[in-house]
VEXDRENVEX-610107 format. One record per residue (C-alpha): residue in one letter; x negated, z negated, y negated. Coordinates in pm, whole numbers, padded with zeros to 5 digits, always signed. Example, Ala and Ser with C-alpha at 12.3 -4.5 7.8 and 13.67 -1.06 7.14 Angstrom:
// VEXDRENVEX-610107
A-01230-00780+00450
S-01367-00714+00106
END
This chain:
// VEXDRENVEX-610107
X-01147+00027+00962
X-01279-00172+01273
X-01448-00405+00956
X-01099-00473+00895
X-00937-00550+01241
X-01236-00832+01305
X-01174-01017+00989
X-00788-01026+01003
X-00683-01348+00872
X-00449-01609+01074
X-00105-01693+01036
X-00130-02021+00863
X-00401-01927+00633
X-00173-01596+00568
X+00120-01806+00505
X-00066-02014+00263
X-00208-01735+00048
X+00104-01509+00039
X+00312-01859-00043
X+00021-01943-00337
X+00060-01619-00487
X+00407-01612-00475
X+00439-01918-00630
X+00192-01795-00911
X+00420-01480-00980
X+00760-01555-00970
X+00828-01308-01241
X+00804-01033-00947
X+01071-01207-00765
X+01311-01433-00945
X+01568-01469-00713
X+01395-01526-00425
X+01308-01811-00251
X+00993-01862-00036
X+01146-02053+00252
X+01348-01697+00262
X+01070-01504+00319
X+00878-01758+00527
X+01211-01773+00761
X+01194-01359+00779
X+00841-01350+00907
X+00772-01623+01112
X+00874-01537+01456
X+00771-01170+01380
X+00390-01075+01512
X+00437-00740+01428
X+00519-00821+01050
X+00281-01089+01035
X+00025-00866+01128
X+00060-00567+00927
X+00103-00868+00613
X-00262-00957+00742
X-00409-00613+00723
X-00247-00574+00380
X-00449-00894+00253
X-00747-00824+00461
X-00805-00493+00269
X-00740-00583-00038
X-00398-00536-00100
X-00315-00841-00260
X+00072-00839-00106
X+00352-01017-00248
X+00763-01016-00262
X+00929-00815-00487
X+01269-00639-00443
X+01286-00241-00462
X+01565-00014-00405
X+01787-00292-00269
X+01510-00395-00007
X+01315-00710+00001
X+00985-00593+00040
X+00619-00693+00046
X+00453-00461-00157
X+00038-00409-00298
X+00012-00572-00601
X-00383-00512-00622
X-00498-00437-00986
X-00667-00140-00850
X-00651+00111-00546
X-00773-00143-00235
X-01124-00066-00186
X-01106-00098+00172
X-00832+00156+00161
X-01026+00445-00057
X-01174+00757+00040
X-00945+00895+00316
X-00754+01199+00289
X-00357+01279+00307
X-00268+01288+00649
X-00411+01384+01018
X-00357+01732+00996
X-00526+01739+00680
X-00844+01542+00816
X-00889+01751+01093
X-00850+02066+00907
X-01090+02014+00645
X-01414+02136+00690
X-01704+01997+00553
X-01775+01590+00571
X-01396+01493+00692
X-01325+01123+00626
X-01294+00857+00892
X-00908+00848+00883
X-00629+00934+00669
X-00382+00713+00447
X-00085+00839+00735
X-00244+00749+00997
X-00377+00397+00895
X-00012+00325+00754
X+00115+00432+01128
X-00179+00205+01313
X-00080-00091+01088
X+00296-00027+01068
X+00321-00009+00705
X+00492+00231+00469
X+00307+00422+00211
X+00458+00354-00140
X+00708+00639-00226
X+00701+00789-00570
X+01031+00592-00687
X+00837+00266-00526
X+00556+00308-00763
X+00729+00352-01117
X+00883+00049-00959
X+00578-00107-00896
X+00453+00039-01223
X+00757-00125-01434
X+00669-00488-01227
X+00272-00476-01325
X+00067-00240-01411
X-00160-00103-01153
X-00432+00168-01135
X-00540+00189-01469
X-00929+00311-01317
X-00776+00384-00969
X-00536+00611-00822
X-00289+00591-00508
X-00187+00852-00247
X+00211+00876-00278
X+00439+00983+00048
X+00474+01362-00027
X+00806+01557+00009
X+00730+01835+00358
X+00820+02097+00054
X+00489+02052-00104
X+00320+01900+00222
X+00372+02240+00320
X+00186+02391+00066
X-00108+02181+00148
X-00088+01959-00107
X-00055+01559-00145
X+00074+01394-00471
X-00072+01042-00606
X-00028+00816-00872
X-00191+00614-01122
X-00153+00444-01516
X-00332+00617-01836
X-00209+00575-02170
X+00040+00336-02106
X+00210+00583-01903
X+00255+00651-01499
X+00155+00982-01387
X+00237+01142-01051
X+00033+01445-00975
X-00113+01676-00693
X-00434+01722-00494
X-00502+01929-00183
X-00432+01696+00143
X-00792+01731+00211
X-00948+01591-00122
X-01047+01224-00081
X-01196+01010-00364
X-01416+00716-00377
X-01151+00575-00651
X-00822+00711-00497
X-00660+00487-00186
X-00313+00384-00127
X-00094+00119-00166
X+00178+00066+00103
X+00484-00197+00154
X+00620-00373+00384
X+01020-00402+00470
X+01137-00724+00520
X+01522-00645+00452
END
């Protein structure tokens, strides 16, 4: 993670990439305009930063519009690699007792003020591009299976999204998460 924090990109270089691959995929937002998003985020350090840890580990961001919210969202091909191998949540990495990762997907989402992708989020993500076909994702889980001890993640086989479960604990050199980012 502090690999990440040193190599954040700045806000003009940001703004260029994020505008370059919006412009490249406008078929993930087709009726919205760049100087609309650029307006959203410019004053807004907090937004502009969590945008630069999104791109600095991988996450490939861009606009797309979910659930009546304009939102920046990872449109990676795969699971971010700089975003793999942590577990569920806090209480999951401190509970787990042999080799516990560095951090969880929670927490990281928390330090970077990001949301992890819900399951509705990702068959929407799923039905914009396909994703995760060799990766999975960590997907915010419901406190009725959280409860249990158990996580549920995502990811694309057969031409078909799957949501399933894992312990909270289990962490995966090929499972990460993706997260978004609200913008309104």
């Amino acid at each position: 993670m502090e690999k990440i924090i040193d190599n954040l990109i700045s806000k003009d270089d940001l703004f260029k990439t994020l505008e370059n691959r919006f412009n490249k995929n406008i078929y993930r937002h087709p009726n919205i305009k760049w100087d609309e998003i650029a307006s959203l985020l410019e004053n807004d350090s907090e937004k502009i930063s969590s945008l630069s840890y999104l791109e600095t580990s991988g996450g490939k961001p861009d606009v797309t519009e979910i659930n009546n919210q304009i939102v920046f969202i990872d449109f990676c091909k795969e699971s971010p690699k700089e975003r793999r191998s942590l577990c569920y949540d806090k209480s999951a990495r401190v509970n787990r007792k042999k080799f516990p990762p560095v951090s969880s997907v929670c927490e990281v989402c928390k330090q970077w003020n990001v949301n992890l992708l819900t399951k509705d989020d990702y068959r929407s993500l799923q039905n914009i591009q396909e994703v995760d076909l060799k990766t999975s994702s960590w997907l915010l889980t419901p406190d009725s299976i959280r409860q249990h001890g158990g996580a549920i993640f995502g990811d694309r086989r057969y031409d078909t999204t799957f949501i399933y479960h894992n312990g909270a604990d289990s962490y995966y050199a090929s499972r990460g998460f993706r997260a978004k980012l609200i913008l309104k």
